[in-house]
mmCIF file of the N, C-alpha and C atoms, coordinates in Angstrom:
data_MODEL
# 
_entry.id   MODEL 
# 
loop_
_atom_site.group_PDB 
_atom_site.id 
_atom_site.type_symbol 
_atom_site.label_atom_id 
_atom_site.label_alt_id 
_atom_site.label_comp_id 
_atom_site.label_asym_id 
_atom_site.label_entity_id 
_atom_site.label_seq_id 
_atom_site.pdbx_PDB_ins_code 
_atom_site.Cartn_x 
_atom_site.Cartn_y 
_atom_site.Cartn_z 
_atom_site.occupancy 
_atom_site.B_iso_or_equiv 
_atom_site.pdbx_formal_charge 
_atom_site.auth_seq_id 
_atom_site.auth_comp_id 
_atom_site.auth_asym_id 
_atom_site.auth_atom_id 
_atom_site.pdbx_PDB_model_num 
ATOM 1   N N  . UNK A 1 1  ? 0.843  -1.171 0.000  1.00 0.00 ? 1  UNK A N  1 
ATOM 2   C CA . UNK A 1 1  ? 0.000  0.000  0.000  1.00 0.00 ? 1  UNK A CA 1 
ATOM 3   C C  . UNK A 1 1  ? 0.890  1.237  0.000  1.00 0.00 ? 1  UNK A C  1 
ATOM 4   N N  . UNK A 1 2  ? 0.624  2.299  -0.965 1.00 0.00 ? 2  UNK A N  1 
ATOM 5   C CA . UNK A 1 2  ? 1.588  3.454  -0.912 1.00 0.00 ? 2  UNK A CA 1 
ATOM 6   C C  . UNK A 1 2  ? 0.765  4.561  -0.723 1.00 0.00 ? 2  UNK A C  1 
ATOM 7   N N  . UNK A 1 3  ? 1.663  5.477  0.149  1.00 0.00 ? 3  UNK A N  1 
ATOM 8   C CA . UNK A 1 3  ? 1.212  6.187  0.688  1.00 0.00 ? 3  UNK A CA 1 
ATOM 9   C C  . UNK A 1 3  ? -0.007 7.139  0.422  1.00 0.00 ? 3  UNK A C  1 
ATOM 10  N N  . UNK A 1 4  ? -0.150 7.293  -0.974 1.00 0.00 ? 4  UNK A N  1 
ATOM 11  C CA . UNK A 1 4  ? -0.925 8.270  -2.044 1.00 0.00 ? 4  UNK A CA 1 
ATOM 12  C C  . UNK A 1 4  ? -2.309 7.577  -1.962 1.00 0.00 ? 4  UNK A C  1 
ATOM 13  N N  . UNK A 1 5  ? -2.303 6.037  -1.098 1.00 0.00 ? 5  UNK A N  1 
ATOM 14  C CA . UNK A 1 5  ? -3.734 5.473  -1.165 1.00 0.00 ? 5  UNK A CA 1 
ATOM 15  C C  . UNK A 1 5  ? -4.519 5.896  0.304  1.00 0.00 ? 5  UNK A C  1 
ATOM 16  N N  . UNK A 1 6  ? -3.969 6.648  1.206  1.00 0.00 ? 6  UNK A N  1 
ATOM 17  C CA . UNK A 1 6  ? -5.039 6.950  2.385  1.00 0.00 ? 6  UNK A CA 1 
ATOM 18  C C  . UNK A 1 6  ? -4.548 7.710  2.287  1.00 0.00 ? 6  UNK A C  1 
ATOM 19  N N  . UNK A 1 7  ? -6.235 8.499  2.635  1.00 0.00 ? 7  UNK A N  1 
ATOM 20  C CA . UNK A 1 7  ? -6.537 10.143 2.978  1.00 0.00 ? 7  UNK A CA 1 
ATOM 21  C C  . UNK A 1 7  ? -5.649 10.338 4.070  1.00 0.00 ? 7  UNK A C  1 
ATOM 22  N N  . UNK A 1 8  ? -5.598 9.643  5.645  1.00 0.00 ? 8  UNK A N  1 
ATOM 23  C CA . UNK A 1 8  ? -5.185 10.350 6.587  1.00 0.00 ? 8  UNK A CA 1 
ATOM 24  C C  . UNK A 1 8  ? -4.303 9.800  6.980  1.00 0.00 ? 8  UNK A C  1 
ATOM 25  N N  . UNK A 1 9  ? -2.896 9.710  6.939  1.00 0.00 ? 9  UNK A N  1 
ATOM 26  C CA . UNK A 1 9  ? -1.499 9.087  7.171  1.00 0.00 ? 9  UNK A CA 1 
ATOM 27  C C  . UNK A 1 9  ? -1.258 9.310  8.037  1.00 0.00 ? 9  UNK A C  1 
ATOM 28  N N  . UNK A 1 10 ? -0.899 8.011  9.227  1.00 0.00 ? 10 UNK A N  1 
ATOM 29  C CA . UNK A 1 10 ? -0.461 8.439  11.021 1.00 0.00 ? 10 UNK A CA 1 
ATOM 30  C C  . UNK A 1 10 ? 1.300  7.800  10.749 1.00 0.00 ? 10 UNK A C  1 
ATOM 31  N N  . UNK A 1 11 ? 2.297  8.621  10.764 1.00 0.00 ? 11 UNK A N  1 
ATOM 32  C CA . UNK A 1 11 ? 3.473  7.793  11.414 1.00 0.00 ? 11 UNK A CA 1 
ATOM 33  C C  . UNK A 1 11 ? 3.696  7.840  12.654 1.00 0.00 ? 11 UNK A C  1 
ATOM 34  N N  . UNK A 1 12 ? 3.740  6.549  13.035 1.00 0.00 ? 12 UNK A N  1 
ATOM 35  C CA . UNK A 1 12 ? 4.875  6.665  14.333 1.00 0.00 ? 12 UNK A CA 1 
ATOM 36  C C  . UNK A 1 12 ? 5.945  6.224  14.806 1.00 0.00 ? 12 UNK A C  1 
ATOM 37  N N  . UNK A 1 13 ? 6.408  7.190  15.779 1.00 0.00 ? 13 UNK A N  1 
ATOM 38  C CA . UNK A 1 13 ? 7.599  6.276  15.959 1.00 0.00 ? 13 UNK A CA 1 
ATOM 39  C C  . UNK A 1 13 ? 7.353  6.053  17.544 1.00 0.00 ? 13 UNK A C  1 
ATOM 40  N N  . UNK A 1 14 ? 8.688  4.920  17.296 1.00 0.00 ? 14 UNK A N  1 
ATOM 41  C CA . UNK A 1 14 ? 8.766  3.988  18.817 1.00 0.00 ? 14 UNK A CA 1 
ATOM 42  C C  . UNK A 1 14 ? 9.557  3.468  18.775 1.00 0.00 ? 14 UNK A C  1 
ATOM 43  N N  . UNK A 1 15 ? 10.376 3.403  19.776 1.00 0.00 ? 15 UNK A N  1 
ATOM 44  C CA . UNK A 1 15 ? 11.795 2.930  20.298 1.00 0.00 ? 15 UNK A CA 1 
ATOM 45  C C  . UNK A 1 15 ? 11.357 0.960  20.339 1.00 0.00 ? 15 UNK A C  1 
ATOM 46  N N  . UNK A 1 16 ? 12.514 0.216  19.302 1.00 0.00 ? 16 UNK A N  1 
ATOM 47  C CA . UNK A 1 16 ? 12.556 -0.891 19.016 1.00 0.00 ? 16 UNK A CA 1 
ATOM 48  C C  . UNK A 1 16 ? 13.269 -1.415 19.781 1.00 0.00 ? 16 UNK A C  1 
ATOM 49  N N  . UNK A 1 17 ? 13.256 -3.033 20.196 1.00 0.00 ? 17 UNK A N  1 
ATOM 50  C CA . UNK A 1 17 ? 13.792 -3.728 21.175 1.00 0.00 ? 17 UNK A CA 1 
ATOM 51  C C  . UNK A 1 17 ? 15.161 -3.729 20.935 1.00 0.00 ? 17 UNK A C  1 
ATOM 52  N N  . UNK A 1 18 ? 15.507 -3.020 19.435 1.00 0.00 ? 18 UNK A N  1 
ATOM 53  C CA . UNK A 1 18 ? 16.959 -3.378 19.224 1.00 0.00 ? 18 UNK A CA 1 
ATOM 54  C C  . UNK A 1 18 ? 17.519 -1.535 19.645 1.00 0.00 ? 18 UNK A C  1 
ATOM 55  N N  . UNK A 1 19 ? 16.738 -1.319 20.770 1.00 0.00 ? 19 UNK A N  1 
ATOM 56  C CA . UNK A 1 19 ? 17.174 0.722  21.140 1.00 0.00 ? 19 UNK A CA 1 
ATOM 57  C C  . UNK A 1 19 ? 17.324 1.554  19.637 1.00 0.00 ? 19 UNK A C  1 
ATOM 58  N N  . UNK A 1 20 ? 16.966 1.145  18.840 1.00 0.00 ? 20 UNK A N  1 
ATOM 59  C CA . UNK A 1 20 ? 16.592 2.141  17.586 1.00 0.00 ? 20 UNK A CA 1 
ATOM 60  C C  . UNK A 1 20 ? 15.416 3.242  17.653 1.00 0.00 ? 20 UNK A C  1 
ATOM 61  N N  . UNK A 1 21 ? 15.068 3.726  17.437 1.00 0.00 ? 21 UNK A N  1 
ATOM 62  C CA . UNK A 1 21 ? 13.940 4.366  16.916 1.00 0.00 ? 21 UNK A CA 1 
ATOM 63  C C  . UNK A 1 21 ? 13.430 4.341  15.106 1.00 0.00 ? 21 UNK A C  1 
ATOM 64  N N  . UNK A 1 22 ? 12.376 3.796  15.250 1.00 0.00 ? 22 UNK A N  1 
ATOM 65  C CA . UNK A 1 22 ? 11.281 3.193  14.242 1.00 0.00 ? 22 UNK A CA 1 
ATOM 66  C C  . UNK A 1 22 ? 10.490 3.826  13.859 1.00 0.00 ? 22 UNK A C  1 
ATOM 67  N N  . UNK A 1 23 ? 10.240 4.703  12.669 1.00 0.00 ? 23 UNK A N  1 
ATOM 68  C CA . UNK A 1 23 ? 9.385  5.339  11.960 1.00 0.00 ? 23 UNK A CA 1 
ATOM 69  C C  . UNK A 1 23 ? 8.139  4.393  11.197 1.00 0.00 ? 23 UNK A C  1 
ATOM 70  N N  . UNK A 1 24 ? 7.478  3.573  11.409 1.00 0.00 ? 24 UNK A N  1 
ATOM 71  C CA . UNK A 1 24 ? 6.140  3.156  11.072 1.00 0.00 ? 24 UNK A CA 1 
ATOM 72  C C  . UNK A 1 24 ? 4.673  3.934  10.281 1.00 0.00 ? 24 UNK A C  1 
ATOM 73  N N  . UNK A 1 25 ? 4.581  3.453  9.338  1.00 0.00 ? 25 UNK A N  1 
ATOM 74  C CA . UNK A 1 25 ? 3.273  3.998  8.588  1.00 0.00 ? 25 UNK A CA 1 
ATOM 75  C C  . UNK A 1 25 ? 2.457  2.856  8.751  1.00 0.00 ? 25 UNK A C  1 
ATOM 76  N N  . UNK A 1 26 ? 1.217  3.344  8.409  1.00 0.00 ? 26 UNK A N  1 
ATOM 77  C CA . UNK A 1 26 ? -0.063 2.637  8.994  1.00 0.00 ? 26 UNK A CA 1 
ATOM 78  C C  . UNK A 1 26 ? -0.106 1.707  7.451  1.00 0.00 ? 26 UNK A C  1 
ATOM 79  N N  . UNK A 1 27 ? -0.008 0.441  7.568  1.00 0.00 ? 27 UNK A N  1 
ATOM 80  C CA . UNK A 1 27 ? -0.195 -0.421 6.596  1.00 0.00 ? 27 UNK A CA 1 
ATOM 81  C C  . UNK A 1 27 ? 1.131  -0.971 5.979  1.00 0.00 ? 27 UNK A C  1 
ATOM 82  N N  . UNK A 1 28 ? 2.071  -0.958 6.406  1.00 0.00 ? 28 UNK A N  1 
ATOM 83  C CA . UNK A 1 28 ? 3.472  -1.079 6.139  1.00 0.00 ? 28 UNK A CA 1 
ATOM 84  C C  . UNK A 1 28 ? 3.642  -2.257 7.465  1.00 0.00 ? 28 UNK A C  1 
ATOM 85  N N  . UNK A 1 29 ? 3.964  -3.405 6.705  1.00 0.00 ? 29 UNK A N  1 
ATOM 86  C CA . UNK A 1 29 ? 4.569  -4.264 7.990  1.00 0.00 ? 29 UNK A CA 1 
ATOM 87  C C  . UNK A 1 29 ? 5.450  -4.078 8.376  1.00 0.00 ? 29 UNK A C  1 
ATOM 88  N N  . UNK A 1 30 ? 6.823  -3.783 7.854  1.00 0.00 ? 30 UNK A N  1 
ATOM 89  C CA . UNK A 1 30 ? 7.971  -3.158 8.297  1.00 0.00 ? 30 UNK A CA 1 
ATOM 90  C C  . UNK A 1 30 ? 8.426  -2.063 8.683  1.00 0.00 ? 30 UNK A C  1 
ATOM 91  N N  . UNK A 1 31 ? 9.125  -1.330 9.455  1.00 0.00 ? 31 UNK A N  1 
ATOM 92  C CA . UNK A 1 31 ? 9.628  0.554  9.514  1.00 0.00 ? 31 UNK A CA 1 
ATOM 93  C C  . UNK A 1 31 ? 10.376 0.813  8.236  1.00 0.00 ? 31 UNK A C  1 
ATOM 94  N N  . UNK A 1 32 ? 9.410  1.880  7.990  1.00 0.00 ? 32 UNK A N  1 
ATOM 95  C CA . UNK A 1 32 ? 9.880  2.965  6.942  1.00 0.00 ? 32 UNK A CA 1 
ATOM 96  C C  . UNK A 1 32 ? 11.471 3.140  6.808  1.00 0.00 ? 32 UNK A C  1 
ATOM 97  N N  . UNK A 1 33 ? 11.699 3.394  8.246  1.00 0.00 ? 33 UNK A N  1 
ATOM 98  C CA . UNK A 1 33 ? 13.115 4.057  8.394  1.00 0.00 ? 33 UNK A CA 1 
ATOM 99  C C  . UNK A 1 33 ? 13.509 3.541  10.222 1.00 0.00 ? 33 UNK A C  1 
ATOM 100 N N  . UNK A 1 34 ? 15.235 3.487  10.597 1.00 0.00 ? 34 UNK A N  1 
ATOM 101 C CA . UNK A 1 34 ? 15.160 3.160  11.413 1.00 0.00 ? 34 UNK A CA 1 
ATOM 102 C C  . UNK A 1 34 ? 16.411 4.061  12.097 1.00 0.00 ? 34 UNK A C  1 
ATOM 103 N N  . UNK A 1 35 ? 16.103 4.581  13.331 1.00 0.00 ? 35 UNK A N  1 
ATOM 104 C CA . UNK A 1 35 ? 17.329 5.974  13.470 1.00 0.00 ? 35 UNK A CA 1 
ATOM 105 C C  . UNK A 1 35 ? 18.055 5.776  14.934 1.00 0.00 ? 35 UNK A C  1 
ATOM 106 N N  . UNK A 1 36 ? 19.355 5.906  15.057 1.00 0.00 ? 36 UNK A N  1 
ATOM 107 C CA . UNK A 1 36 ? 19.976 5.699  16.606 1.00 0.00 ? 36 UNK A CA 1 
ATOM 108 C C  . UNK A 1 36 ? 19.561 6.619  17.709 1.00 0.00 ? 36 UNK A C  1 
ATOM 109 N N  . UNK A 1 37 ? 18.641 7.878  17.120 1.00 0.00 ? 37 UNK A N  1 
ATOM 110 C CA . UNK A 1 37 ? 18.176 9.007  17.574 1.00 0.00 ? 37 UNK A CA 1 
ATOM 111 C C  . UNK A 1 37 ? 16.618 9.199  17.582 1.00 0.00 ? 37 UNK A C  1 
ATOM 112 N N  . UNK A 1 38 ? 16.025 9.578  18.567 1.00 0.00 ? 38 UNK A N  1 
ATOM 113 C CA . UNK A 1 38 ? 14.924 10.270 18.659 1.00 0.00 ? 38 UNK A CA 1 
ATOM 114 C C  . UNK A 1 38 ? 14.674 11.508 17.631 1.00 0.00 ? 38 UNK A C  1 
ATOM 115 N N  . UNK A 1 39 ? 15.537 12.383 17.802 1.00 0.00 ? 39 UNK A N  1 
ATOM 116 C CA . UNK A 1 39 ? 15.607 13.411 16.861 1.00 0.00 ? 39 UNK A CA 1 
ATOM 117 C C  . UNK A 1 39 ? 15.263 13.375 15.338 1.00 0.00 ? 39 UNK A C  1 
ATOM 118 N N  . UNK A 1 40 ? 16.113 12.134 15.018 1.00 0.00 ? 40 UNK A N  1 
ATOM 119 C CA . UNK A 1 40 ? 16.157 12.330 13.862 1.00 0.00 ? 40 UNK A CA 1 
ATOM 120 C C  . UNK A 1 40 ? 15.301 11.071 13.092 1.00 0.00 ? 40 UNK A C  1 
ATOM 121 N N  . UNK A 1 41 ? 14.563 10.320 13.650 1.00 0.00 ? 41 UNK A N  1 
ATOM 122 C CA . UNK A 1 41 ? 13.357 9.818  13.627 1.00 0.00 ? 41 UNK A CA 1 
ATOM 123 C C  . UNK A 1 41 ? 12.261 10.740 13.573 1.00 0.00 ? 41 UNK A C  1 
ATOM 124 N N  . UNK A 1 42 ? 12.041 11.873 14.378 1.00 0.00 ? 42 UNK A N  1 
ATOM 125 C CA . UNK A 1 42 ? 10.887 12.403 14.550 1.00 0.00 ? 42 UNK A CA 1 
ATOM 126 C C  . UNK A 1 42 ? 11.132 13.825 12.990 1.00 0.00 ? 42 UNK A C  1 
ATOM 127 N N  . UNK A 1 43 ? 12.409 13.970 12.777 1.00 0.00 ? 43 UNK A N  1 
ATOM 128 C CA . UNK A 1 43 ? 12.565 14.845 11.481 1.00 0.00 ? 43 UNK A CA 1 
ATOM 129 C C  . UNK A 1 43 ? 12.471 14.189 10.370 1.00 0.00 ? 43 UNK A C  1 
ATOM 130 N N  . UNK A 1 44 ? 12.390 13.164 9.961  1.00 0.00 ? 44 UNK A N  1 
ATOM 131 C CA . UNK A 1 44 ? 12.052 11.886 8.688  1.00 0.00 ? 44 UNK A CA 1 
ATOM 132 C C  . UNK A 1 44 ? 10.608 11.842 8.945  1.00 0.00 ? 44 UNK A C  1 
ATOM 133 N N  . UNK A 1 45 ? 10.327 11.742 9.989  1.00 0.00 ? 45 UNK A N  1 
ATOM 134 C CA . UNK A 1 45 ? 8.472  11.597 10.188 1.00 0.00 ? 45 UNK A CA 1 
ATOM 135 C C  . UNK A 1 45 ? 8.024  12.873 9.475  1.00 0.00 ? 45 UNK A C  1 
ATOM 136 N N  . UNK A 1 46 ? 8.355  13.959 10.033 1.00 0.00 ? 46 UNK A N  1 
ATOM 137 C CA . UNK A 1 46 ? 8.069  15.388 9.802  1.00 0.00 ? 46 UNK A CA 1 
ATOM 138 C C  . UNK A 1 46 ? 8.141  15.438 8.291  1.00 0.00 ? 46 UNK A C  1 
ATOM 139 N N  . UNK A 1 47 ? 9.310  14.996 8.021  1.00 0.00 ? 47 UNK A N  1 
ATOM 140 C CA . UNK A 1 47 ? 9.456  15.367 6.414  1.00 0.00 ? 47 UNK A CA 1 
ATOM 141 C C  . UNK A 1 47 ? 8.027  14.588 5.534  1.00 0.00 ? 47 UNK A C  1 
ATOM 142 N N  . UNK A 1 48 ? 7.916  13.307 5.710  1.00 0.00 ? 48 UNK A N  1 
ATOM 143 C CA . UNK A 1 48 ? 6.931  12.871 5.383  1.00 0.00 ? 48 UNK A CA 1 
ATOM 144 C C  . UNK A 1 48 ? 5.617  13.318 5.496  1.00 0.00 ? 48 UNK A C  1 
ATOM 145 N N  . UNK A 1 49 ? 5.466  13.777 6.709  1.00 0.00 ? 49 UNK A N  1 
ATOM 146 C CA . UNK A 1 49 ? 3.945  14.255 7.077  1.00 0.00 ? 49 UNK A CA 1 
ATOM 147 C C  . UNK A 1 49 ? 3.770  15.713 6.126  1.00 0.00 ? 49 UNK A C  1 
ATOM 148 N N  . UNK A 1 50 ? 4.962  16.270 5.702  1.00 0.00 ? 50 UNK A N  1 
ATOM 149 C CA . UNK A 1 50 ? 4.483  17.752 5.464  1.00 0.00 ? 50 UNK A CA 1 
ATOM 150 C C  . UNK A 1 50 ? 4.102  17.008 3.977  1.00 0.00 ? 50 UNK A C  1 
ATOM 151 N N  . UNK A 1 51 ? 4.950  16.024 3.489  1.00 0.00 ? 51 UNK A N  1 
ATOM 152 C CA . UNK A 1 51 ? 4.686  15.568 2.220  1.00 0.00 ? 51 UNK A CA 1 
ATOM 153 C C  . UNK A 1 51 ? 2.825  14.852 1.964  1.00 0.00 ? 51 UNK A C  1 
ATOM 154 N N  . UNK A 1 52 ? 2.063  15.029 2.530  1.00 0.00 ? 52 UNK A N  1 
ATOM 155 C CA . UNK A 1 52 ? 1.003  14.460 2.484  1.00 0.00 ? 52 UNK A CA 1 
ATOM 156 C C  . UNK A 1 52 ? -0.052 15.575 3.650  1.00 0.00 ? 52 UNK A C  1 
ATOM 157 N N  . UNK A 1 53 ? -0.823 16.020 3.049  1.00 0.00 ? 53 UNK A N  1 
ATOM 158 C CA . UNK A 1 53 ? -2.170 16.673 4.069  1.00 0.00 ? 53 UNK A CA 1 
ATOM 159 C C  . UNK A 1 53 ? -2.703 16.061 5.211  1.00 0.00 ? 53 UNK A C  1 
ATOM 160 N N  . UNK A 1 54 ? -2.852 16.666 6.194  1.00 0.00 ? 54 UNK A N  1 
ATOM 161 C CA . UNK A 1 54 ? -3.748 16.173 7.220  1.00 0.00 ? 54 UNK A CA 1 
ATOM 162 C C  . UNK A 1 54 ? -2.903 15.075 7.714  1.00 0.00 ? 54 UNK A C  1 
ATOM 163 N N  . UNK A 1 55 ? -1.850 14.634 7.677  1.00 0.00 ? 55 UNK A N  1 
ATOM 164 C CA . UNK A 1 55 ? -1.002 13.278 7.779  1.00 0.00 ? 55 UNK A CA 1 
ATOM 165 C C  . UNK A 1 55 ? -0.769 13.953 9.628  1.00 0.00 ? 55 UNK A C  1 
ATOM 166 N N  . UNK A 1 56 ? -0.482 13.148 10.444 1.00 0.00 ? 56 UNK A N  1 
ATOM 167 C CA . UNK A 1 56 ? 0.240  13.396 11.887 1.00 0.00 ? 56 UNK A CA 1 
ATOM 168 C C  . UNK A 1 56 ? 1.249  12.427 12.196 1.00 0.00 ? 56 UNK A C  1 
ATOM 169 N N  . UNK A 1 57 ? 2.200  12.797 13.094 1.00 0.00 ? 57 UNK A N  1 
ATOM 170 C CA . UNK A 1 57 ? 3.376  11.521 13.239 1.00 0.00 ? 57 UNK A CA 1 
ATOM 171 C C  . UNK A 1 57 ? 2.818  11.505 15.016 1.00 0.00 ? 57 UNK A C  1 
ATOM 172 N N  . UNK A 1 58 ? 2.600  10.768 15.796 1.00 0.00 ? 58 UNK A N  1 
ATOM 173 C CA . UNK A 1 58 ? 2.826  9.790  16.919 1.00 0.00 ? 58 UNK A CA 1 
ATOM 174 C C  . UNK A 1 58 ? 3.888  9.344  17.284 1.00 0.00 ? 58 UNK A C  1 
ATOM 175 N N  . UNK A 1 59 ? 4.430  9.915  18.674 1.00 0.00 ? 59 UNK A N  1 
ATOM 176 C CA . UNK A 1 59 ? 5.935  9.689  19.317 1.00 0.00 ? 59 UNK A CA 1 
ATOM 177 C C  . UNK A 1 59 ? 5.701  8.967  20.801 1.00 0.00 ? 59 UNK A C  1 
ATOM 178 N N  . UNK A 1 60 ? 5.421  7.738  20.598 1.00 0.00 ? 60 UNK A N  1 
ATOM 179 C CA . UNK A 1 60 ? 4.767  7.024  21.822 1.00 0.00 ? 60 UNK A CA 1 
ATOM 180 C C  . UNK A 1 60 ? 3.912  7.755  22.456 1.00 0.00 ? 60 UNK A C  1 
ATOM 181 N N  . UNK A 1 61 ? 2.656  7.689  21.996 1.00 0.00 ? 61 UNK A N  1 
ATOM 182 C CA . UNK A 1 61 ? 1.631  8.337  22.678 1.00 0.00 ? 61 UNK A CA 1 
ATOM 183 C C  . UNK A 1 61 ? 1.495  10.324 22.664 1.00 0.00 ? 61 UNK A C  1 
ATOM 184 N N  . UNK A 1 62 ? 2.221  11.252 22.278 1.00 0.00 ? 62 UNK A N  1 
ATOM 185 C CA . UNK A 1 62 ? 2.217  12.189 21.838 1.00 0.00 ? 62 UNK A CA 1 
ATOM 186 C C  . UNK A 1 62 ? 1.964  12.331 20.605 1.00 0.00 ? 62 UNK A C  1 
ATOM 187 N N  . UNK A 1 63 ? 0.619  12.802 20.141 1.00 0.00 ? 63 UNK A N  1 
ATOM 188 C CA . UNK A 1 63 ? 0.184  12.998 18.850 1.00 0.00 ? 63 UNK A CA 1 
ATOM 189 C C  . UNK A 1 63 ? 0.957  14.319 18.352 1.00 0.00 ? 63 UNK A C  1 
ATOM 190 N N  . UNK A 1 64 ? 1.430  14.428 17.138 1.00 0.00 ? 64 UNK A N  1 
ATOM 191 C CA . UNK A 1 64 ? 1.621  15.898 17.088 1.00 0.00 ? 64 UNK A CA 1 
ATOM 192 C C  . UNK A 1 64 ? 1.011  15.979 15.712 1.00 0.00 ? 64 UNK A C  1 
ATOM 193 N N  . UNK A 1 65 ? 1.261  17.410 15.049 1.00 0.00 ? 65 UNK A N  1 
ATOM 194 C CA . UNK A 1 65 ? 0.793  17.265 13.270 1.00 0.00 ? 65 UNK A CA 1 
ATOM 195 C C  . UNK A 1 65 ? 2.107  17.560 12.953 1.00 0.00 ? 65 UNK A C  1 
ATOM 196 N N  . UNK A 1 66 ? 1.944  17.447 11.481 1.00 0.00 ? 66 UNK A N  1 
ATOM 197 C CA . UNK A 1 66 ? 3.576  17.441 10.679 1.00 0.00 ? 66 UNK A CA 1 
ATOM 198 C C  . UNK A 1 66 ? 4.167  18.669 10.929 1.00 0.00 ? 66 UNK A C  1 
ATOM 199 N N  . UNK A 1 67 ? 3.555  19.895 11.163 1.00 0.00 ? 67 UNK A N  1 
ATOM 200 C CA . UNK A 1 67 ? 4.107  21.021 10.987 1.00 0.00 ? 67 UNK A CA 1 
ATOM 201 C C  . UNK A 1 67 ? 4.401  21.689 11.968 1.00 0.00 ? 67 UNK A C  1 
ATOM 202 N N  . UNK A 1 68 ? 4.294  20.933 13.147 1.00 0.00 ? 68 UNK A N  1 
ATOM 203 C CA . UNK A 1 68 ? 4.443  21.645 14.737 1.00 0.00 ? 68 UNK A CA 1 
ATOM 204 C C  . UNK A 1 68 ? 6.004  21.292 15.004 1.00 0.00 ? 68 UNK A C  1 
ATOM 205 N N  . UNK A 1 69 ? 6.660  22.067 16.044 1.00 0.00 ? 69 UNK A N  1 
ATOM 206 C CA . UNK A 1 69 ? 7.667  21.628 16.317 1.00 0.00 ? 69 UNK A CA 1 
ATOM 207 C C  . UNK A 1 69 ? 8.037  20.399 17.170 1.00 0.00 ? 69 UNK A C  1 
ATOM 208 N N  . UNK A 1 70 ? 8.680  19.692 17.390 1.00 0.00 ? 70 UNK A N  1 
ATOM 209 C CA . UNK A 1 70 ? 8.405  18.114 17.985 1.00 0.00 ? 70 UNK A CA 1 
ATOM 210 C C  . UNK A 1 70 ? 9.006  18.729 19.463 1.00 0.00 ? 70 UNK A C  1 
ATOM 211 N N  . UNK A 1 71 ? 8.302  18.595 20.435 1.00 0.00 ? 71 UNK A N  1 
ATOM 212 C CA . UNK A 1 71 ? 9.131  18.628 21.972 1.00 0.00 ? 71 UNK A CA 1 
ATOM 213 C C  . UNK A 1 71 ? 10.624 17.877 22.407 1.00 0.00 ? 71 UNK A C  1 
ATOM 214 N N  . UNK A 1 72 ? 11.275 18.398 22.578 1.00 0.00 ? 72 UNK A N  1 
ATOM 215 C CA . UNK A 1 72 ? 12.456 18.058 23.303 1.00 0.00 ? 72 UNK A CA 1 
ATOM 216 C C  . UNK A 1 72 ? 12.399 16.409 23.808 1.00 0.00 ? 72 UNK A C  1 
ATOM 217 N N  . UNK A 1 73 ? 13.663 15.710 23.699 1.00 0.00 ? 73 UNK A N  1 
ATOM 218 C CA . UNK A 1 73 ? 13.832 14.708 23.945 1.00 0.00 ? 73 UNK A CA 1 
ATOM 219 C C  . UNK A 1 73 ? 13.688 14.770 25.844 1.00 0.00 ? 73 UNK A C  1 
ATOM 220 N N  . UNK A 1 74 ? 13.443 13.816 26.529 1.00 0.00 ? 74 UNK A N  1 
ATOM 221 C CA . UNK A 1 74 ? 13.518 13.903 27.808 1.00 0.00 ? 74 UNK A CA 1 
ATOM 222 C C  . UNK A 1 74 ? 14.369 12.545 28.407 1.00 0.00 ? 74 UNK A C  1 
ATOM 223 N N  . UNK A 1 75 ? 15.701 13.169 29.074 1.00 0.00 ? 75 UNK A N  1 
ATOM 224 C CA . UNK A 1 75 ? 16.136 11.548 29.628 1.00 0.00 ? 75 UNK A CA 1 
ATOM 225 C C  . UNK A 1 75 ? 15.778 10.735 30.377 1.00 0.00 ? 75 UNK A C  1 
ATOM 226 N N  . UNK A 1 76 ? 15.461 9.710  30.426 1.00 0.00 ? 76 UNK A N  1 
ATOM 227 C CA . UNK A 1 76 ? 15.041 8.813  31.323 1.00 0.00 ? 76 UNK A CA 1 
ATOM 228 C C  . UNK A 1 76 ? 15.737 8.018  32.157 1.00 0.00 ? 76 UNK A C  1 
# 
């Protein structure tokens, strides 16, 4: 399924058992993309979302839309 076939595109990302961060689209069995960084997971999401309307990226449970700025990483 490519992307150009749903109206409303959610990526998200989420930290993988292998400590990556995982960019996921809705209908894609595999991650899009896979990043050693939070950061730069959530700027590949971004890029995508601006590429498609109404699209939002999801950062474990923080919805945001493509065009907002993504909040600061927080250490845990």
């Amino acid at each position: 399924m490519g992307l150009d076939q749903e109206r409303d595109v959610v990526f998200r990302i989420s930290r993988g058992a292998n400590s990556r961060w995982h960019v996921n689209g809705k209908g894609f069995d595999k991650p899009l993309a896979s990043f050693d960084h939070e950061k730069d997971a959530c700027s590949y999401a971004k890029d995508l979302a601006k590429a498609k309307r109404g699209s939002k990226v999801v950062v474990e449970g923080r919805e945001l839309t493509g065009r907002l700025s993504l909040p600061a990483h927080n250490s845990r």
